[in-house]
C-alpha positions as CSV (number, residue, x, y, z in Angstrom):
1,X,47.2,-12.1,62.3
2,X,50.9,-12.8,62.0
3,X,53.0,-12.7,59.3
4,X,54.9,-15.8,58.2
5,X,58.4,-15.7,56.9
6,X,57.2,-15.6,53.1
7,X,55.1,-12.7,54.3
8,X,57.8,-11.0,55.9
9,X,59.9,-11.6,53.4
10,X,57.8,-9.5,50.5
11,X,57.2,-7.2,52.6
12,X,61.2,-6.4,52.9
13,X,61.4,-7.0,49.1
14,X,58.7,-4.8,48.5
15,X,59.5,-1.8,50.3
16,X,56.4,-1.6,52.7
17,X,56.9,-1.4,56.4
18,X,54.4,-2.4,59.2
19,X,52.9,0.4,61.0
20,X,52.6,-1.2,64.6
21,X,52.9,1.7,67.0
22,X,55.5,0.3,70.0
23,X,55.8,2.2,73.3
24,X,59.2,3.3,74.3
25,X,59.1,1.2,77.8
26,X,58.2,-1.9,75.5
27,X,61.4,-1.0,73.6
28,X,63.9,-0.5,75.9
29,X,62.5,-3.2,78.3
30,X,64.1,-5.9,75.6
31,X,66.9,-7.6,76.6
32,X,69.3,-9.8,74.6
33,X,67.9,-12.8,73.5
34,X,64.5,-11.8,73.7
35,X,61.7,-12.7,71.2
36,X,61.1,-9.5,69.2
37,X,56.9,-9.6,68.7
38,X,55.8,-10.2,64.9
39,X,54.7,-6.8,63.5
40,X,51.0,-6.8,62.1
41,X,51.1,-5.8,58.7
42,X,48.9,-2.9,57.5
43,X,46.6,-2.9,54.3
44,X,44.7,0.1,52.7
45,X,41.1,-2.1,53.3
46,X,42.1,-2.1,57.4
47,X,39.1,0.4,57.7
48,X,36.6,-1.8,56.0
49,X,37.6,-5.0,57.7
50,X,40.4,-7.2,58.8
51,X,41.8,-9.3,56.4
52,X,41.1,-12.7,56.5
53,X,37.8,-11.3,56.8
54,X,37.7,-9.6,53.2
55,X,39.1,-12.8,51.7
56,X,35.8,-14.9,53.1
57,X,33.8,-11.8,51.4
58,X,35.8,-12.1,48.5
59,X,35.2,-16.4,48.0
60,X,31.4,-15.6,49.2
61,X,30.8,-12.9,46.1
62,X,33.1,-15.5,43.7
63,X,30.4,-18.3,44.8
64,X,27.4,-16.2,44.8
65,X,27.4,-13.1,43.3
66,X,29.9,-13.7,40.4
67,X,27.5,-16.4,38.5
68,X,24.7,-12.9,37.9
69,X,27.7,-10.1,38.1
70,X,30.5,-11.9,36.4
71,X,32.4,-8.4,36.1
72,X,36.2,-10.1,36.5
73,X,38.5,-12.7,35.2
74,X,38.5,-14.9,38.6
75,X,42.1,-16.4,38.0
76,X,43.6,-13.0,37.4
77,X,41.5,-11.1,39.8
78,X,42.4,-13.9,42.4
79,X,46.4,-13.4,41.6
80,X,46.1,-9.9,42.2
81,X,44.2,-10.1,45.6
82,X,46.8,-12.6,46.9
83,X,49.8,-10.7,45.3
84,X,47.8,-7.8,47.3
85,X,47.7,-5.3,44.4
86,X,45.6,-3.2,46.4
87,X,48.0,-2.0,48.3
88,X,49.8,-0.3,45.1
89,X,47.2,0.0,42.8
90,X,44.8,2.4,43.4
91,X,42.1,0.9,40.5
92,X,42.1,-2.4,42.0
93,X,41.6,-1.4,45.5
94,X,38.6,0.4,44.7
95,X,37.5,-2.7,42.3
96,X,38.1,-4.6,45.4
97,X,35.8,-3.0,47.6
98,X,33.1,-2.8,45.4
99,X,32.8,-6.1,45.1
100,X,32.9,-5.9,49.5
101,X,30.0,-3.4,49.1
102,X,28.1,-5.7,46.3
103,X,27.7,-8.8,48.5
104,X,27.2,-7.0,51.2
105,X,24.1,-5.5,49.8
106,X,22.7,-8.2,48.0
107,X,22.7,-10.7,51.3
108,X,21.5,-10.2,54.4
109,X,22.7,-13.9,55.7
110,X,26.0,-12.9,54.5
111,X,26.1,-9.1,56.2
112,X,24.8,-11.1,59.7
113,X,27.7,-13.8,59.4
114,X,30.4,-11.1,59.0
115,X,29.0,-9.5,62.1
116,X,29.7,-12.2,63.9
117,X,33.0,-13.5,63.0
118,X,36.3,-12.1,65.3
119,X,37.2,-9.7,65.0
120,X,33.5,-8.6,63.4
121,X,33.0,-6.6,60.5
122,X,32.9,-3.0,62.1
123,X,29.8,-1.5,60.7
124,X,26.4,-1.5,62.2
125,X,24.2,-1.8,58.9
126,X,24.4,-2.6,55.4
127,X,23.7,1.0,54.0
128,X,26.7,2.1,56.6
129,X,29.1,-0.6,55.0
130,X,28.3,0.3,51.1
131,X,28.8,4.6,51.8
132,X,32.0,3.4,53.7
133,X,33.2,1.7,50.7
134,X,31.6,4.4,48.4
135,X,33.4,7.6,50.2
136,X,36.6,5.3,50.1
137,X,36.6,4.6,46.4
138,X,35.4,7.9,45.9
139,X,39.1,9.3,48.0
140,X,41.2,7.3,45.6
141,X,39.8,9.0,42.3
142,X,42.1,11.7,41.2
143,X,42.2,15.3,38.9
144,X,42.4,12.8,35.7
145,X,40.6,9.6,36.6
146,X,37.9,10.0,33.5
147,X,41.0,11.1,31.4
148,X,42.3,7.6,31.5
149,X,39.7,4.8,31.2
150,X,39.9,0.7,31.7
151,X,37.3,-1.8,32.2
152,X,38.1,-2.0,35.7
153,X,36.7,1.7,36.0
154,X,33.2,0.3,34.5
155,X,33.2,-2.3,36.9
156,X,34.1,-0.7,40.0
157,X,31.0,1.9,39.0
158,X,28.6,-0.7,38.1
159,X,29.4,-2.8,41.2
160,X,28.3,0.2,43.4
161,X,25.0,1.2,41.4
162,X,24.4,-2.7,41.6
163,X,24.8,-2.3,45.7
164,X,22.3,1.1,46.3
165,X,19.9,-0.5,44.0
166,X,20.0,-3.1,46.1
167,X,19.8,-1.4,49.5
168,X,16.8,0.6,47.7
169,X,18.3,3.9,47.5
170,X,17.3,3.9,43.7
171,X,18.4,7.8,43.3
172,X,22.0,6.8,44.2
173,X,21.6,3.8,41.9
174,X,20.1,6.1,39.2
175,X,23.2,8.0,39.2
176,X,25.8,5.8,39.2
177,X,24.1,3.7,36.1
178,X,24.2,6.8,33.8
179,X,28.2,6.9,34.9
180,X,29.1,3.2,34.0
181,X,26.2,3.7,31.1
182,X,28.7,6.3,30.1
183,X,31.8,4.5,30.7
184,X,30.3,1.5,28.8
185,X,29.7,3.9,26.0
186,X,33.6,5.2,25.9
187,X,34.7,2.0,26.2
188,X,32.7,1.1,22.8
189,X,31.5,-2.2,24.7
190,X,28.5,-2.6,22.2
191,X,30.6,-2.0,19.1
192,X,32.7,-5.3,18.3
193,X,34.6,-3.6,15.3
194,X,36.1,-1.5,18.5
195,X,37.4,-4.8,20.1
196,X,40.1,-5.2,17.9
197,X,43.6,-4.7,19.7
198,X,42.2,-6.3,23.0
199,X,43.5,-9.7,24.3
200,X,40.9,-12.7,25.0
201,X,41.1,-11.8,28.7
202,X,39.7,-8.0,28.0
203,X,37.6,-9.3,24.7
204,X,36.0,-11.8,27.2
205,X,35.1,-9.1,30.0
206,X,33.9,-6.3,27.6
207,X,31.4,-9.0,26.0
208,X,29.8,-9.6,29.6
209,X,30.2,-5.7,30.3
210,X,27.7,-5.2,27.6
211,X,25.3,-7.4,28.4
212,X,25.1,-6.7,32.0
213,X,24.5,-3.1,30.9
214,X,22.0,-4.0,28.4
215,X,20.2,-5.7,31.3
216,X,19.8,-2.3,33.3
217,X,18.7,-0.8,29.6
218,X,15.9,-3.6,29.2
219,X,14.9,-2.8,32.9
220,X,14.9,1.2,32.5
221,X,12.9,0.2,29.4
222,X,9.8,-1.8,30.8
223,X,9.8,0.1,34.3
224,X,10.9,3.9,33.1
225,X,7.5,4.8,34.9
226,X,8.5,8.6,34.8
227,X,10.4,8.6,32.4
228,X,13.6,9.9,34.2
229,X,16.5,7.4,33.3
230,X,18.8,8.1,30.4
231,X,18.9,5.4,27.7
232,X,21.6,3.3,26.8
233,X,21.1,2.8,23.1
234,X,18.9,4.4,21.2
235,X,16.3,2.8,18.9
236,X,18.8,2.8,15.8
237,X,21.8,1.2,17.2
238,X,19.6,-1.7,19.2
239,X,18.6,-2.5,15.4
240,X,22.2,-2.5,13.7
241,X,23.4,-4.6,17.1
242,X,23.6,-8.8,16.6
243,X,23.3,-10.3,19.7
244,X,25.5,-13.1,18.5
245,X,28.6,-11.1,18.0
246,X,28.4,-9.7,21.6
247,X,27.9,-13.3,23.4
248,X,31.3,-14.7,25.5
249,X,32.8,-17.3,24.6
250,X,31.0,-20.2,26.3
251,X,34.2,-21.4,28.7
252,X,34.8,-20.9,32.3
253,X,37.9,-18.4,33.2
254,X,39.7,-21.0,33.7
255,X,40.3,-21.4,30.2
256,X,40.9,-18.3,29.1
257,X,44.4,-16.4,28.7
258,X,45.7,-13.3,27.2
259,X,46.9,-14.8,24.0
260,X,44.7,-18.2,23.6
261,X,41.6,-19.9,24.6
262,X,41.6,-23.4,26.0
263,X,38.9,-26.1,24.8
264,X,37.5,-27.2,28.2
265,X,37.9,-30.6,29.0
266,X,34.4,-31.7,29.3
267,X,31.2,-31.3,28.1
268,X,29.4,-29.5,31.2
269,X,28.1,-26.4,30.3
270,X,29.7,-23.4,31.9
271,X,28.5,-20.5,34.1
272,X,28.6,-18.7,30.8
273,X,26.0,-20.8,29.0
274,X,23.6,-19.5,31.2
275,X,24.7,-15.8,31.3
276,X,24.5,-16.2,27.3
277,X,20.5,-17.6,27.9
278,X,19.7,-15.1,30.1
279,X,21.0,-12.6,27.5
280,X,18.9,-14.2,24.8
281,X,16.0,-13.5,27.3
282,X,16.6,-10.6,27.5
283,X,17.3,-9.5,23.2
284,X,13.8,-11.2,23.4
285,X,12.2,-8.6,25.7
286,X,13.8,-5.8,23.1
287,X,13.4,-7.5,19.8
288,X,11.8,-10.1,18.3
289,X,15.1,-13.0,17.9
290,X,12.7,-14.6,15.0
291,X,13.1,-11.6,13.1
292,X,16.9,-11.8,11.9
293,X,17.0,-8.8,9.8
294,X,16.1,-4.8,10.6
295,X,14.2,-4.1,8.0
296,X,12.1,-7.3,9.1
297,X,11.2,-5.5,12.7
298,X,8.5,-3.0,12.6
299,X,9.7,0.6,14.1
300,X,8.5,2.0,17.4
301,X,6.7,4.8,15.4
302,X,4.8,2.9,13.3
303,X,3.8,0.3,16.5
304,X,3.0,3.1,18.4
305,X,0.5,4.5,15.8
306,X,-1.2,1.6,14.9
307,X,-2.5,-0.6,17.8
308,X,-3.1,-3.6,15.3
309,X,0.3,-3.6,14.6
310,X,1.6,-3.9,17.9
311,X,-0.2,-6.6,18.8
312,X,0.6,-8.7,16.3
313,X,4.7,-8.5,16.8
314,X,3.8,-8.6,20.5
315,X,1.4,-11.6,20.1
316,X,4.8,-13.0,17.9
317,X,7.2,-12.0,20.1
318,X,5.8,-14.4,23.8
319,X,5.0,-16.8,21.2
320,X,8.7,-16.8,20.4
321,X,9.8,-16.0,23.9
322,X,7.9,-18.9,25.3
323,X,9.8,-22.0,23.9
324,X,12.8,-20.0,24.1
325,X,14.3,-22.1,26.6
326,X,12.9,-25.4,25.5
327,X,16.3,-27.0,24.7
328,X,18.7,-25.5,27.0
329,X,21.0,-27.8,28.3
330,X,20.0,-30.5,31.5
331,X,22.1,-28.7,34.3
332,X,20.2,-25.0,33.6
333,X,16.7,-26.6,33.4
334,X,14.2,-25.3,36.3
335,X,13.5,-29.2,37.4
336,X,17.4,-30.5,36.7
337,X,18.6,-31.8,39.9
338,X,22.0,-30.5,40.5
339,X,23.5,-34.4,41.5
340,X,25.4,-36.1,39.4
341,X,27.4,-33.2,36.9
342,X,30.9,-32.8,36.4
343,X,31.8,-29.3,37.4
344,X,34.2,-27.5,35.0
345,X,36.4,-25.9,37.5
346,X,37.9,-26.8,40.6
347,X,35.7,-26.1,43.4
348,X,32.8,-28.6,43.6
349,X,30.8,-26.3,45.7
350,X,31.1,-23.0,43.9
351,X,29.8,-25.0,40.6
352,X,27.2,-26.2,42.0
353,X,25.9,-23.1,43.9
354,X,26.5,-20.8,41.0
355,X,24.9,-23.2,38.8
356,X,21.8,-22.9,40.6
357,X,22.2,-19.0,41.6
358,X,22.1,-18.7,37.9
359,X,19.1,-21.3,37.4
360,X,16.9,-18.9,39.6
361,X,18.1,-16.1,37.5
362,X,17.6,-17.6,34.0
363,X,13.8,-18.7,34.4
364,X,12.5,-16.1,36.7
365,X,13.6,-13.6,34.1
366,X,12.2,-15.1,31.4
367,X,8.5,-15.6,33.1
368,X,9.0,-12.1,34.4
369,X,9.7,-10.7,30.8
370,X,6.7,-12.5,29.5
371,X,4.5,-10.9,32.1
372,X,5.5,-7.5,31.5
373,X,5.0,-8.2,27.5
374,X,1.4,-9.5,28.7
375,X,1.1,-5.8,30.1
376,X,1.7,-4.4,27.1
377,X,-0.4,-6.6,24.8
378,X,-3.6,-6.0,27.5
379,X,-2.4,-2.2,26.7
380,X,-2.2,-2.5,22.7
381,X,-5.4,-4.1,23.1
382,X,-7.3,-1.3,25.2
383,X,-5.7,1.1,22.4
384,X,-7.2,-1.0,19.7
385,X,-10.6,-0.9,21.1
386,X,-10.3,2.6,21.7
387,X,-9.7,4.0,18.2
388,X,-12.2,4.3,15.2
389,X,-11.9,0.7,12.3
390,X,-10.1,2.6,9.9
391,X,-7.1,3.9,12.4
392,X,-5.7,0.6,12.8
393,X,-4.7,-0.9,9.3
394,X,-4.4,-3.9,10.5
395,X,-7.5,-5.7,11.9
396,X,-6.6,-8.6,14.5
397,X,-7.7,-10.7,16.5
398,X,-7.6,-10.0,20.8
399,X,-7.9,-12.0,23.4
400,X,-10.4,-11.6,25.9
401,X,-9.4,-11.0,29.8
402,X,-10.4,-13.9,30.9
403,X,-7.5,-16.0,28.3
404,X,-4.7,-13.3,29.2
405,X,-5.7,-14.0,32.4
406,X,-5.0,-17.8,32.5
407,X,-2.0,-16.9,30.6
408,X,-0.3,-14.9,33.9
409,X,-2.1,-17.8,36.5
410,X,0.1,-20.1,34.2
411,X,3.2,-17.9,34.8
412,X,2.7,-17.7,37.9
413,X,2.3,-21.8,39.0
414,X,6.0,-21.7,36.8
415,X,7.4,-18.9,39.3
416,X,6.3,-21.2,42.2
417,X,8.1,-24.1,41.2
418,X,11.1,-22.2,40.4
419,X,11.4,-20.7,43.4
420,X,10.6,-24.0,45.3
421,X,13.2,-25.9,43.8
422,X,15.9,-23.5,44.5
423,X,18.2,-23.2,48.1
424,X,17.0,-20.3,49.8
425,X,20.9,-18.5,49.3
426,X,20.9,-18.7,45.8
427,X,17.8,-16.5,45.6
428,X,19.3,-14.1,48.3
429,X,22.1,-14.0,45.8
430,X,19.8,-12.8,43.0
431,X,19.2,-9.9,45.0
432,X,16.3,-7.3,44.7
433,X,16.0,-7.3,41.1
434,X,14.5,-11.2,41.7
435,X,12.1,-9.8,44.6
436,X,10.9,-6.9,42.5
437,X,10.1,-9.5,39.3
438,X,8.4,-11.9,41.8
439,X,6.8,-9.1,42.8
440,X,6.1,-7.8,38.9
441,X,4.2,-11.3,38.2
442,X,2.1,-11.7,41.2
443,X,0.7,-8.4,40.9
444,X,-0.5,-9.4,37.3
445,X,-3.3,-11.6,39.2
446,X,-5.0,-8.2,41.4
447,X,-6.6,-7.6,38.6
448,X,-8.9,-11.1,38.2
449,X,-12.2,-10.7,35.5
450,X,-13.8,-14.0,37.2
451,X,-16.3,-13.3,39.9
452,X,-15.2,-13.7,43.5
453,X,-16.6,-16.6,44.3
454,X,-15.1,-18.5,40.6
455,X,-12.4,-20.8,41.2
456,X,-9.9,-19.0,39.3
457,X,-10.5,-16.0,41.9
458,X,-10.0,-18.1,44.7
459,X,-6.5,-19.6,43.1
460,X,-5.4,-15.9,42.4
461,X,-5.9,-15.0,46.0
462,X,-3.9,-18.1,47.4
463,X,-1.2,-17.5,44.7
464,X,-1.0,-13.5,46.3
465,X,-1.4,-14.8,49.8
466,X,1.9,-16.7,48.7
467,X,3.8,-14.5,46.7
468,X,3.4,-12.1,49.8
469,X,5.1,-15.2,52.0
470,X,8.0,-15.3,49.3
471,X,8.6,-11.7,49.0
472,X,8.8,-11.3,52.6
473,X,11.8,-13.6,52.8
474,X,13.5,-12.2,49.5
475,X,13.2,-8.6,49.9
476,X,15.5,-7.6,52.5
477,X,16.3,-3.9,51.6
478,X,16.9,-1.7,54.0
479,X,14.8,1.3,52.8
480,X,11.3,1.2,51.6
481,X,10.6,0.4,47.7
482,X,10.2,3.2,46.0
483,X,10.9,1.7,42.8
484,X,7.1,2.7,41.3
485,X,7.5,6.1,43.3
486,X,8.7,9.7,42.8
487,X,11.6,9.3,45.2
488,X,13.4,12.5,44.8
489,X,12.3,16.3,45.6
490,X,12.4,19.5,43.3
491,X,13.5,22.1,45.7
492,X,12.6,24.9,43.6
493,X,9.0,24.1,43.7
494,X,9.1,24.0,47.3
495,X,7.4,27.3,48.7
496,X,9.2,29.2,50.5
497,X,8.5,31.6,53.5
């Protein structure tokens, strides 16, 4: 890669010299009038790749993983990369490759297609490009980096527990969410009386900080199986939170400056709308959206020791859930084809991609949230049978197996058609997190009440044999799941010779 005269030219202005070794004989063999050769300029991500290399991995996360990890302002992040910040800023460098790291392990397709560009990307695995990315961003921390703290710090952290989660090294991914958990916490992302001070740039970015955190809290909430992950908020501050408060602003980047937010000049929703849904899904899976007040939500406690109760706001809360998405705007509806809109920023494709990256994410969430809540009404139900009349102050009424049942084959055909409709990319962009709620709802059907030879047991062991086809194109981790298993040792109670 040469350097054109512009190039040159900042690099004199700027101070940095190429470090292109020359042999003496290739020095003194110039004569007068000779061409001197262009240096090669060097850059502080040389080691991960070359560089017109990391700028195709830097459009390919912008078009695919950006629309479910939209952790940066794409017009300023994009004037930094091409004012090549990284090369003097330390924060952004690491920022940088994260975001390498993140697409890397989210896509296979995208992994292979580096591979085999020229020169290729130098690294023989995925796992082996995201610890080379790790150990460098781990080098550029210094004595005082937690003394000092930005958003950028968050998001280089949450990009990397985002990447081993999704090579399935869930300890390393454990880890790293309790540091951005914490950073998220220091940063005061979930208090908006803390925002004050910040520009609409920052405001922006903290708003979709919080949520992408409170998505890892709703996860470590329905699948803590051993209890093990820390907690993001506690039961007292998710009651005093309003979702409302803490959604973005519903504009694309493009719109939004330091000092003033521009009214977008159509009507298509943005990539925002759909983050903002999918956040709504998710409030539903931790409280009731119907019940607008605190003192109008029943406490864990009192759910916990009366069954009756819990069914009820459970029963409530999928009623609610279920026609949550009834009047979402045309472009984020499962069955919407994607011809015919009017992106809202510049690049046809991107819209379009991350329109239906984020489609994928939206309604497989929200069938995947009402499974699990399925699981815990069948559970609430068990418990109420279990305990003697006058235990449960509340006497309701339960659905039998074979109606819960229907209820997840429903879910189910839904998943299907989702996935069906979607290009197979978009769904790679989605990562693990979409093979492991694919993999959440078809394992609702093992357990069938109807006898073997019923049609309804017949339909739920087509709908498995097909689930397993599906999940054997979208999970593409590297190391076993061990997501439902103990995947770390206790040394001390190893014996000892």
């Amino acid at each position: 890669m040469h350097l054109s005269n512009a190039r040159k030219g900042s690099l004199a202005a700027s101070g940095n010299s190429p470090h292109t070794p020359t042999s003496e004989h290739s020095v003194h063999s110039l004569q007068e009038g000779d061409v001197v050769p262009t240096p090669l300029r060097t850059y502080p991500t040389d080691d991960i790749c070359e560089r017109q290399l990391l700028k195709r991995i830097v459009q390919d996360y912008l078009e695919y993983m950006y629309p479910v990890i939209p952790i940066v302002h794409r017009p300023s992040f994009q004037r930094r990369f091409e004012e090549d910040r990284d090369c003097d800023d330390p924060g952004f460098l690491g920022l940088l490759i994260a975001m390498a790291a993140n697409i890397v392990a989210a896509m296979p397709s995208r992994f292979s297609d580096y591979r085999s560009k020229c020169p290729p990307l130098p690294f023989c695995s995925r796992r082996e490009m995201v610890w080379a990315c790790y150990q460098k961003a781990m080098g550029l921390r210094t004595p005082d980096h937690f003394q000092q703290i930005n958003f950028q710090k968050f998001a280089t952290t949450y990009l990397f527990c985002a990447a081993f989660m999704q090579l399935g090294d869930h300890n390393w991914s454990r880890m790293l969410q309790s540091e951005a958990m914490q950073l998220a916490r220091m940063l005061n992302l979930h208090k908006v009386s803390e925002y004050a001070g910040l520009n609409h740039v920052e405001t922006q970015l903290r708003k979709k900080g919080f949520w992408l955190v409170f998505y890892a809290f709703i996860h470590g909430q329905l699948q803590n199986m051993f209890g093990e992950r820390l907690s993001y908020l506690d039961p007292y501050q998710l009651l005093s939170l309003n979702p409302d408060d803490l959604m973005p602003v519903e504009v694309d980047d493009e719109f939004i400056f330091e000092d003033e937010i521009q009214t977008p000049y159509t009507s298509t929703p943005s990539l925002v709308t759909g983050l903002n849904l999918n956040s709504r899904v998710f409030w539903a899976a931790a409280r009731n959206p119907r019940l607008k007040e605190p003192k109008d939500e029943p406490c864990p406690c009192s759910r916990a020791r009366d069954p009756g109760i819990e069914i009820t706001y459970i029963r409530d809360q999928l009623h609610t859930l279920k026609f949550l998405l009834d009047d979402i705007p045309p472009l984020l509806r499962p069955w919407m084809p994607m011809e015919g809109y009017i992106p809202t920023v510049s690049d046809t494709d991107r819209s379009r991609s991350g329109f239906a990256t984020m489609r994928a994410n939206l309604h497989v969430t929200h069938l995947w949230v009402q499974s699990l809540l399925l699981d815990q009404l069948e559970a609430a139900q068990s418990r109420y049978h279990s305990v003697q009349p006058t235990e449960s102050e509340h006497e309701v009424a339960v659905m039998d197996p074979q109606t819960l049942w229907r209820e997840r084959e429903e879910l189910c055909r839904q998943l299907f058609f989702v996935l069906h409709s979607l290009p197979q990319v978009n769904l790679e962009a989605n990562g693990l997190h979409l093979a492991y709620k694919v993999r959440d709802i078809a394992a609702s059907l093992l357990a069938c009440p109807f006898h073997p030879d019923a049609p309804e047991a017949q339909r739920a062991a087509e709908y498995l044999q097909h689930s397993s086809n599906i999940l054997a194109r979208l999970d593409r981790s590297e190391n076993m799941n061990t997501i439902h298993l103990q995947s770390w040792v206790d040394t001390d109670r190893l014996h000892r010779d």
